[in-house]
Backbone as CSV, one residue per row, in Angstrom:
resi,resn,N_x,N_y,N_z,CA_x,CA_y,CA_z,C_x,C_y,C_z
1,UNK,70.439,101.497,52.229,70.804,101.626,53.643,72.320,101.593,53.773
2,UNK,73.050,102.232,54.138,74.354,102.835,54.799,74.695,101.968,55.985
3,UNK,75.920,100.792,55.897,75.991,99.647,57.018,77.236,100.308,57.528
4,UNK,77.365,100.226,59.090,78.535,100.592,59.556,79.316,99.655,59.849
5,UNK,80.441,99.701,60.556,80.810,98.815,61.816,80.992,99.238,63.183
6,UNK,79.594,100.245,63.400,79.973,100.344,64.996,79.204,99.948,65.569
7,UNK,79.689,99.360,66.698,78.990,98.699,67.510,78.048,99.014,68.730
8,UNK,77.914,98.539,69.760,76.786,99.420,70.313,77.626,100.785,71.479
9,UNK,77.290,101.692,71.850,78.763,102.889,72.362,77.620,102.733,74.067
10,UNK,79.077,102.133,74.797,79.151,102.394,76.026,79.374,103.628,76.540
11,UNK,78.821,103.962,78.217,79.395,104.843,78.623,80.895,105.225,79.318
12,UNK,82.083,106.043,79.498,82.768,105.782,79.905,83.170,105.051,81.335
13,UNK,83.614,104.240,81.108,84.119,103.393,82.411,84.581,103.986,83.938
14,UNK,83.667,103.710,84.952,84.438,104.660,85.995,85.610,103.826,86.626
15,UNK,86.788,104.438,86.958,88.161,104.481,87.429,88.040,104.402,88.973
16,UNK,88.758,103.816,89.768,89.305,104.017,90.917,90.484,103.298,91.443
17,UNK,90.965,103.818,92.624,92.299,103.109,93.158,91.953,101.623,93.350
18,UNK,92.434,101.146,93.215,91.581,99.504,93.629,92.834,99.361,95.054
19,UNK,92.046,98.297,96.112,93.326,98.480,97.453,92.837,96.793,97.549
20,UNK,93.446,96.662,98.849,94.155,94.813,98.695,92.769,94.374,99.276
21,UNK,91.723,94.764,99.339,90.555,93.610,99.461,90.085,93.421,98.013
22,UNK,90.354,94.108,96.918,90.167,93.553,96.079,90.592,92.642,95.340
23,UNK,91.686,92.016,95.592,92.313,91.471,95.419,91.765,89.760,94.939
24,UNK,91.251,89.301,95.227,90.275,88.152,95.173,89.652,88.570,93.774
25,UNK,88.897,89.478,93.745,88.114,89.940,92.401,89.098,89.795,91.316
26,UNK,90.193,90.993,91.368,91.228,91.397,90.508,91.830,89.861,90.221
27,UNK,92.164,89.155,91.307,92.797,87.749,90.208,92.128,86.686,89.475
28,UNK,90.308,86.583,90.017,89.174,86.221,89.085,89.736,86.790,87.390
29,UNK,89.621,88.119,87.154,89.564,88.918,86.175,90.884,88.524,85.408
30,UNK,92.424,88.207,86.337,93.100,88.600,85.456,93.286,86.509,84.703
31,UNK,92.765,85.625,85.925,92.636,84.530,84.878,92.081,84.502,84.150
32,UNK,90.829,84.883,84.442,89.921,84.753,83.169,90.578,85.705,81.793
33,UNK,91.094,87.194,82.094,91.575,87.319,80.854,92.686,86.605,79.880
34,UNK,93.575,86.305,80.829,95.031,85.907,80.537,94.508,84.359,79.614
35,UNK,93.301,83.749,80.253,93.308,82.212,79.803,93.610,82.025,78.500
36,UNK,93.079,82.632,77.149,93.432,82.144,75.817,94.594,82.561,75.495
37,UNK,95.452,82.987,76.615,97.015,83.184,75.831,97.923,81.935,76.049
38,UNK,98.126,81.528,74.717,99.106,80.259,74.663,100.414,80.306,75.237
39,UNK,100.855,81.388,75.578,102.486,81.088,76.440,101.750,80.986,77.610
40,UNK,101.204,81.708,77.902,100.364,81.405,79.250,99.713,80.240,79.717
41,UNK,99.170,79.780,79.066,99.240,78.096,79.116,100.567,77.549,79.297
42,UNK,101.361,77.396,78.733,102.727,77.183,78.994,103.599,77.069,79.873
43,UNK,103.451,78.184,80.338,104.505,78.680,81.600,103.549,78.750,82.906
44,UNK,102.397,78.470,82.915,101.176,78.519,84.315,102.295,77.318,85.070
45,UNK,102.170,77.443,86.012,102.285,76.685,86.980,100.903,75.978,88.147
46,UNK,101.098,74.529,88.841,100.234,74.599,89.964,100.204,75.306,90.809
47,UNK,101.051,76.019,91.405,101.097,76.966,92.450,100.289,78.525,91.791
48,UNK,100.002,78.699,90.321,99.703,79.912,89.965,99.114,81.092,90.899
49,UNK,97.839,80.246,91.581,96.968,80.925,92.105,97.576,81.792,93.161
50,UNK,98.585,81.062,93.737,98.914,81.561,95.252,100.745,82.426,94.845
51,UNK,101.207,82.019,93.256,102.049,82.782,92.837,101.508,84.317,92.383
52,UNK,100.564,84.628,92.216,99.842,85.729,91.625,99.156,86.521,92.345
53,UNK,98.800,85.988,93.436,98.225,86.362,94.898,99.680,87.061,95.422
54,UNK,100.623,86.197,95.467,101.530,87.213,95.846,102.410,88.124,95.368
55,UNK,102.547,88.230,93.759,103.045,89.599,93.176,101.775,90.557,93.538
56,UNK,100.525,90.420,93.269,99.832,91.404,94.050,99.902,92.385,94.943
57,UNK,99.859,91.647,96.184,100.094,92.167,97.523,101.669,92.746,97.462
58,UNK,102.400,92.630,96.846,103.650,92.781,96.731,103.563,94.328,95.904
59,UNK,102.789,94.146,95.342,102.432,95.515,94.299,101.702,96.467,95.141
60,UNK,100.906,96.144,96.137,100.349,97.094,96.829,100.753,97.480,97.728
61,UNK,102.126,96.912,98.214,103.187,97.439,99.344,103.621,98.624,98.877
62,UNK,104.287,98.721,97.556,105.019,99.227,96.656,104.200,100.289,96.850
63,UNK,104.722,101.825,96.980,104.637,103.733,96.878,104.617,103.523,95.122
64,UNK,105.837,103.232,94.482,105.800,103.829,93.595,104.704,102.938,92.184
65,UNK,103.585,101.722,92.547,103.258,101.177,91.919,101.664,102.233,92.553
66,UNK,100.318,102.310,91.169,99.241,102.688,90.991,98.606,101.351,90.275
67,UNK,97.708,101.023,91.151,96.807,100.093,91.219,95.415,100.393,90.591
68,UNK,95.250,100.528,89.239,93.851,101.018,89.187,92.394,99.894,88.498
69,UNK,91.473,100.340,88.987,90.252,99.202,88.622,89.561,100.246,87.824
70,UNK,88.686,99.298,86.797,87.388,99.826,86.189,86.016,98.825,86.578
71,UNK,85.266,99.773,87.013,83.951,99.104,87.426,82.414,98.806,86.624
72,UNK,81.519,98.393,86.553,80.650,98.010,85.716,79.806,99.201,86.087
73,UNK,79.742,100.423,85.313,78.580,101.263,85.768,77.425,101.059,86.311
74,UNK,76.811,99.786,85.597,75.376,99.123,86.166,75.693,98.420,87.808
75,UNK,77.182,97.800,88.185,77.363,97.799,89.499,78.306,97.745,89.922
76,UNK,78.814,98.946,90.705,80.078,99.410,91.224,80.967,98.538,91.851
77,UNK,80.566,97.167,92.627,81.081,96.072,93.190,81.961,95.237,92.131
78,UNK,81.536,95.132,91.007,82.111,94.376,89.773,83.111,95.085,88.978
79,UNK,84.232,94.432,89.363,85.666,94.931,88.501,85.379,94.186,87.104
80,UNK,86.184,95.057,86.491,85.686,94.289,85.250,87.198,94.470,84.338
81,UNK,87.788,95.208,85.070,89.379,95.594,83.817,90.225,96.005,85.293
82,UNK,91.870,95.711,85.207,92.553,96.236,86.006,94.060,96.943,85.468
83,UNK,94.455,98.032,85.550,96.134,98.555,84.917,96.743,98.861,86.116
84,UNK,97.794,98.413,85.692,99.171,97.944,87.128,99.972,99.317,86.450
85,UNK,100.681,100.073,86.583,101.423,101.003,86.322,102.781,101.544,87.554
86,UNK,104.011,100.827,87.150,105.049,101.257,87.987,105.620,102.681,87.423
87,UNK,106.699,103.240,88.620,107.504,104.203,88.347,108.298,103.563,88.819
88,UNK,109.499,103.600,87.126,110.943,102.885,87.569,112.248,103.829,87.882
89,UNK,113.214,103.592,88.531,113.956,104.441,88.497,113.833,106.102,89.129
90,UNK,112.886,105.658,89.641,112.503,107.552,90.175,113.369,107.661,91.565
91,UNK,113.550,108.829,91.967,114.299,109.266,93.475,114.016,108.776,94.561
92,UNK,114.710,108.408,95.564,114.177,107.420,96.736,113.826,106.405,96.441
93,UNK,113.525,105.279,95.823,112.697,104.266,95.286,112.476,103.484,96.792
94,UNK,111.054,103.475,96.686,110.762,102.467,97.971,111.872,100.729,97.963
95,UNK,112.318,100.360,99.051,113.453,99.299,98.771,112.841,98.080,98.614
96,UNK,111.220,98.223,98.683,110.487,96.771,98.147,110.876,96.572,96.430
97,UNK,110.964,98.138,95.302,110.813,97.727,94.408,111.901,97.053,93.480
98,UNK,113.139,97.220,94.189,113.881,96.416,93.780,113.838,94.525,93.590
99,UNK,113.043,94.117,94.841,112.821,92.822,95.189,111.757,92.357,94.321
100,UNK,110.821,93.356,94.160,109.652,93.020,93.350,109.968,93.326,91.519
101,UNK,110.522,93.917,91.228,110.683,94.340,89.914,110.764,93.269,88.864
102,UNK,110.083,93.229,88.159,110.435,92.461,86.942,109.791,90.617,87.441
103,UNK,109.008,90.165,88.788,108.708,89.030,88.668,107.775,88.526,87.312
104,UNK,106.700,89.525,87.579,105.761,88.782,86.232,106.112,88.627,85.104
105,UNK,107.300,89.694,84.792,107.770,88.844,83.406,109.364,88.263,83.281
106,UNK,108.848,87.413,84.244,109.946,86.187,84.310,111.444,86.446,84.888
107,UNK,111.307,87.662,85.361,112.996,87.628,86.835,112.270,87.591,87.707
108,UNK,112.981,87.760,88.838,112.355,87.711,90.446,112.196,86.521,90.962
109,UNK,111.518,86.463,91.623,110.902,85.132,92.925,110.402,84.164,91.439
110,UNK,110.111,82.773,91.842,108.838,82.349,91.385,108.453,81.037,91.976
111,UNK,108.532,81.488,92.970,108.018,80.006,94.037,108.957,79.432,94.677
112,UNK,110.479,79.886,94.804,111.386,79.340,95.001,111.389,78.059,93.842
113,UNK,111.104,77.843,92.412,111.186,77.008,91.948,111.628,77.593,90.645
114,UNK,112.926,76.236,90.288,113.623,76.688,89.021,112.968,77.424,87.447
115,UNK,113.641,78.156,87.276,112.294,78.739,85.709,112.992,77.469,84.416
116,UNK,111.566,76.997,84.155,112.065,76.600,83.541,112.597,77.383,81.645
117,UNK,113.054,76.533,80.850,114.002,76.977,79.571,113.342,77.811,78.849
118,UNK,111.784,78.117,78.686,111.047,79.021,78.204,110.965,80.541,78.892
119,UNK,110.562,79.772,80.529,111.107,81.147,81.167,112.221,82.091,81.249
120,UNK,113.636,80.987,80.854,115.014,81.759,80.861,115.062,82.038,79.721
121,UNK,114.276,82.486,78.528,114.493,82.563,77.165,114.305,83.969,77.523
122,UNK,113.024,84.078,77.717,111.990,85.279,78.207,112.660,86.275,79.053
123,UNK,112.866,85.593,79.882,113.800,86.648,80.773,115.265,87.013,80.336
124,UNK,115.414,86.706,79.728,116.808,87.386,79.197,117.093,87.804,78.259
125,UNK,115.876,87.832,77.556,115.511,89.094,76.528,114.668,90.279,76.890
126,UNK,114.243,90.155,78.098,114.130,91.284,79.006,115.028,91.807,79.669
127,UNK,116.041,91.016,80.247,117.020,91.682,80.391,117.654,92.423,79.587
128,UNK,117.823,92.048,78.187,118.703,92.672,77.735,117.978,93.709,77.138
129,UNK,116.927,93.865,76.766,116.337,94.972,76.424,116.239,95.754,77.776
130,UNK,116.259,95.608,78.789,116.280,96.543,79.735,117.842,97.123,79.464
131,UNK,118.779,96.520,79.402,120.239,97.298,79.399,120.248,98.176,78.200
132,UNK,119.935,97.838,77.576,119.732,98.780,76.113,118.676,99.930,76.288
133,UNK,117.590,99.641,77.166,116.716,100.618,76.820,115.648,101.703,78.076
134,UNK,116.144,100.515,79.268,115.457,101.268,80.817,116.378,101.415,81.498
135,UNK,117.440,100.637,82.120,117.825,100.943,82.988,118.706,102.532,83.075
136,UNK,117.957,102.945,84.402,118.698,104.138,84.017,117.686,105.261,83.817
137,UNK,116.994,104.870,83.166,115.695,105.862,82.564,114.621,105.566,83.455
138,UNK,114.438,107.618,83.859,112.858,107.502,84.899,112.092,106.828,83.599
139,UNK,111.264,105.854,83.842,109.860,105.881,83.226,108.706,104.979,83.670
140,UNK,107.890,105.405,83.270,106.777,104.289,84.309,106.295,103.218,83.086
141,UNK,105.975,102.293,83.482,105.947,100.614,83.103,104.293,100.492,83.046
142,UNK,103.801,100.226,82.395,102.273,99.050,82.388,102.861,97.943,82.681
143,UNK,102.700,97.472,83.853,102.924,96.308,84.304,102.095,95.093,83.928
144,UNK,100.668,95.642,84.130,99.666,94.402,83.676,98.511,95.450,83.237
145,UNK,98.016,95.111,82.192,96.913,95.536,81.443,95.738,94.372,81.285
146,UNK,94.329,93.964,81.955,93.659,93.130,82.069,92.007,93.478,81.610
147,UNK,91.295,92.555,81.047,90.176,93.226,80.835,89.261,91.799,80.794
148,UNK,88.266,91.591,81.654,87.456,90.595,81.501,86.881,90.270,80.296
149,UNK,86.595,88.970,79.897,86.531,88.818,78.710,85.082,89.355,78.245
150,UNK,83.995,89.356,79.896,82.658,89.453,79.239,82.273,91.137,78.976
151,UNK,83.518,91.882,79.122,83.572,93.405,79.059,84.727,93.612,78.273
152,UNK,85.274,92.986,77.630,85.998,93.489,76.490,85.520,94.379,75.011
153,UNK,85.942,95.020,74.719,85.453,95.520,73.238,84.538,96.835,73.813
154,UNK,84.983,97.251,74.991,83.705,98.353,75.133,84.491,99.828,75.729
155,UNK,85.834,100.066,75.654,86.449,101.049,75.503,87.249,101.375,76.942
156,UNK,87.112,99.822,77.646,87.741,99.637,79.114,89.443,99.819,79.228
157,UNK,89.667,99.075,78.218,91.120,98.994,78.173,91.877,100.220,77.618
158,UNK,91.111,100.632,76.645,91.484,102.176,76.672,91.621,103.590,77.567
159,UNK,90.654,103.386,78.246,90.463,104.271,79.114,91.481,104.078,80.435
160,UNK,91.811,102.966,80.801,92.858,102.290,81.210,94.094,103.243,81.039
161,UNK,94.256,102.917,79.685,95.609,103.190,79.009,95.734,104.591,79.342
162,UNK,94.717,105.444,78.928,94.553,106.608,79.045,95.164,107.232,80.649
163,UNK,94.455,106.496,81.217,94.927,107.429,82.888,96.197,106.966,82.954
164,UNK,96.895,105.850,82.759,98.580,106.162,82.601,99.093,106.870,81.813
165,UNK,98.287,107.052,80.338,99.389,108.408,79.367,99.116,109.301,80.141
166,UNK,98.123,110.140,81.086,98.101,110.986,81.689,98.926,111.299,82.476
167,UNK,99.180,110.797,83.655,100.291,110.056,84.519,101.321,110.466,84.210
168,UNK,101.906,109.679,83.060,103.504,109.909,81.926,103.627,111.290,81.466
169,UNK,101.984,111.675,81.038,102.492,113.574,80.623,102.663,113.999,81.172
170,UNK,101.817,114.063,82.899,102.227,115.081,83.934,103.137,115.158,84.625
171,UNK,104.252,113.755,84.831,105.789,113.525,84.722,106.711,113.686,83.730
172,UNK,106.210,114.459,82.860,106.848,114.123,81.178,107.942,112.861,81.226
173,UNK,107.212,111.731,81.467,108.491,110.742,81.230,108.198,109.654,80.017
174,UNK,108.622,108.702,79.903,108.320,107.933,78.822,107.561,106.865,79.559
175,UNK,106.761,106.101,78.584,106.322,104.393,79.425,106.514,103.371,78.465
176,UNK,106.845,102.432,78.902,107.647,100.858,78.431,106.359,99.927,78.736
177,UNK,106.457,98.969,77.446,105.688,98.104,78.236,105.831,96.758,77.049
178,UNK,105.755,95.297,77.797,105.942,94.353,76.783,104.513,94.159,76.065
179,UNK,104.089,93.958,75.463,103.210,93.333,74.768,103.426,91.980,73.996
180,UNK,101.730,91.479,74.410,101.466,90.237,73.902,101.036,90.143,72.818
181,UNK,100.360,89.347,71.776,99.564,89.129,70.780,98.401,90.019,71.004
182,UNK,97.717,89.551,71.590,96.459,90.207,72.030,96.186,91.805,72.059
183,UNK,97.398,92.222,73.176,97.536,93.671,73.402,98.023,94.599,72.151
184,UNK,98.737,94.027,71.714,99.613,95.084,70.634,99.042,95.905,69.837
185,UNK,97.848,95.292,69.091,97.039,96.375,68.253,96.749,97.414,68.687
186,UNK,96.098,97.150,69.956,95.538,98.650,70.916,96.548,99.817,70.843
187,UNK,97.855,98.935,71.575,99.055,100.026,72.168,99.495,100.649,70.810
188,UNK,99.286,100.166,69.762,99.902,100.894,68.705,98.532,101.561,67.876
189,UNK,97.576,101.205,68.434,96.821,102.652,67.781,96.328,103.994,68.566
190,UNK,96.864,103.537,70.091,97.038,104.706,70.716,98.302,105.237,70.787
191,UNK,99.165,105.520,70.045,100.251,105.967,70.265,101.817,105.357,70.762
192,UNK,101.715,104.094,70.699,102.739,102.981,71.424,103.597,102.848,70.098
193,UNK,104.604,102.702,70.341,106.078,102.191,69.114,106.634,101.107,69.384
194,UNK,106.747,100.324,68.546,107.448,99.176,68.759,109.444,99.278,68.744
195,UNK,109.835,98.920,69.735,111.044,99.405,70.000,111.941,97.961,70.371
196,UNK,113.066,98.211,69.658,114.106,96.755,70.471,113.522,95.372,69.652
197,UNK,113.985,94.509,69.922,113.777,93.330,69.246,113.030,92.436,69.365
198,UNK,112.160,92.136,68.697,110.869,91.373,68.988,111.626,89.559,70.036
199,UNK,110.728,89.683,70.973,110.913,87.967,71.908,110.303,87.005,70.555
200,UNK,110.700,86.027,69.779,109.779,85.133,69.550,109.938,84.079,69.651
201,UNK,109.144,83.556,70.384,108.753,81.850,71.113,108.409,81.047,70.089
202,UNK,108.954,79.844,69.350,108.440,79.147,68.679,107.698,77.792,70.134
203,UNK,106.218,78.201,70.645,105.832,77.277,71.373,105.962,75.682,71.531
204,UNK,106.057,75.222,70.455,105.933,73.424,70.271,107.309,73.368,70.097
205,UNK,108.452,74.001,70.588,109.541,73.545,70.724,109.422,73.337,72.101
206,UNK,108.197,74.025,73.085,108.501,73.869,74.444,107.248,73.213,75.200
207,UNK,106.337,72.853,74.073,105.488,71.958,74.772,105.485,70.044,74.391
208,UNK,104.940,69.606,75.512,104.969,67.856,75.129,104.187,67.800,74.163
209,UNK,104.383,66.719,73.365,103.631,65.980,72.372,103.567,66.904,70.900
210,UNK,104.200,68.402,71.192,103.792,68.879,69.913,104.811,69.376,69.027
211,UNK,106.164,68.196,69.404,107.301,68.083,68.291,107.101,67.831,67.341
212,UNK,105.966,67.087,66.329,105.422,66.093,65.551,104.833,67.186,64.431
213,UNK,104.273,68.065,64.912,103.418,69.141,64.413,102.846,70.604,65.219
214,UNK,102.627,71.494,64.273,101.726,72.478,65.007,101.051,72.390,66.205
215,UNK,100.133,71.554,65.909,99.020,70.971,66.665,98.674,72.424,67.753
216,UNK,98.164,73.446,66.586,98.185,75.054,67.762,99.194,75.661,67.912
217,UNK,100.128,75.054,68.814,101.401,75.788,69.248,102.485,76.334,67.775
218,UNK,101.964,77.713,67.722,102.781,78.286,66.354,103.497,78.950,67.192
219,UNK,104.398,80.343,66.670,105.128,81.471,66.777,104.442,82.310,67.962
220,UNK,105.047,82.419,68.913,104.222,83.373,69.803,105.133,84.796,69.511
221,UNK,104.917,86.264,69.706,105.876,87.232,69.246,105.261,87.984,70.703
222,UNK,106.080,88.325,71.549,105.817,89.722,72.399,106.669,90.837,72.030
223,UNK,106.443,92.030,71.883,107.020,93.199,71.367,106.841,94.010,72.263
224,UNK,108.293,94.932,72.433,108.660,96.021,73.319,108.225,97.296,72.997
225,UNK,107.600,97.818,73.585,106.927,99.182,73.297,106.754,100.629,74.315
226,UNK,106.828,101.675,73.102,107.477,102.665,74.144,106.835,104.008,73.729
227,UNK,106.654,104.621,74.657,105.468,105.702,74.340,105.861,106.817,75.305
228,UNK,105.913,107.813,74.217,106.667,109.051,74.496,105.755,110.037,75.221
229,UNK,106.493,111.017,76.355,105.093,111.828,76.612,105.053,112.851,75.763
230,UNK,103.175,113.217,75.932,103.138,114.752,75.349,103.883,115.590,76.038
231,UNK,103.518,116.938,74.954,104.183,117.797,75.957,102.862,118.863,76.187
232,UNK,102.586,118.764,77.715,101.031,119.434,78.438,101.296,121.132,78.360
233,UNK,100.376,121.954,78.357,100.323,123.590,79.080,100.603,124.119,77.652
């Protein structure tokens, strides 16, 4: 007998605009995905819920941000994956996206409360990879890439990915996007490059009690990645 490794093949995921009543659903989905990421533990705050609630709505003000959901074929009510996709730098820019740009990964607002030393690490290696490598340049951003955990592994997040490379070809522009642990494999076997200088967080320098040892908190690495368009026709 001939053993594979494939697993059982879903059908493709249906797509739509997702708009601000979903919103409640969409931040179910994106805790539950985000939960086993250790900087994310880290840097959560008490206010999270109602900090995340409002880059949201903030995103759906935004012209030049695409809001898209994937739904559970068996029932259309159930989000199950969400991709945030900005256009940076394009003509006219609505004047929200300046205000909004760059909160979730660590510039912008964040409660009116100081970031703390992990956050200013983070953010200013985004900054500086932005001076080196966006500003200036049309290109559109994956802002947030999310996939419930009990629908992971079934070709959601891809398909995801997919309607933004689409997007990027039919603008021929480029797309940027940070990646986590988690994400990176994907983006680089669909076509993503690792570009600019890897962020790396040694965690238990920034959590209590775990000066002593590991105790979990190893090397966290997010990597900058950049994906060229085809060229369509």
């Amino acid at each position: 007998m001939v053993r594979t490794n494939k697993g059982p093949r879903y059908p493709p995921p249906p797509l739509f605009p997702a708009v601000k009543a979903d919103i409640p659903a969409i931040l179910a989905t994106w805790l539950a995905a985000r939960a086993p990421d250790l900087l994310i533990q880290t840097v959560s705050r008490p206010d999270e819920h109602a900090r995340l609630t409002l880059f949201l709505n903030e995103r759906f003000s935004n012209p030049l941000v695409s809001i898209i959901k994937a739904v559970d074929w068996k029932d259309p009510n159930r989000i199950t994956a969400v991709g945030i996709w900005e256009k940076k730098n394009y003509p006219s820019p609505s004047p929200l996206e300046a205000s909004v740009s760059g909160t979730e990964n660590g510039g912008g607002k964040c409660s009116g409360k100081k970031r703390t030393p992990i956050e200013d690490l983070i953010r200013d290696r985004i900054l500086a990879f932005n001076d080196t490598w966006r500003n200036g340049v049309k290109h559109i951003e994956l802002v947030i890439l999310m996939t419930d955990p009990a629908f992971q592994r079934r070709g959601i997040g891809t398909a995801l990915l997919k309607w933004g490379h689409a997007l990027a070809d039919a603008e021929q522009v480029p797309c940027f996007l940070c990646a986590s642990p988690f994400g990176w494999p994907l983006y680089r076997a669909l076509g993503w490059h690792q570009v600019g200088e890897e962020v790396v967080v040694d965690l238990k320098e920034f959590v209590k009690y775990a000066e002593g040892g590991d105790q979990g908190w190893g090397v966290y690495k997010m990597r900058f990645m950049l994906r060229l368009p085809r060229v369509t026709g």
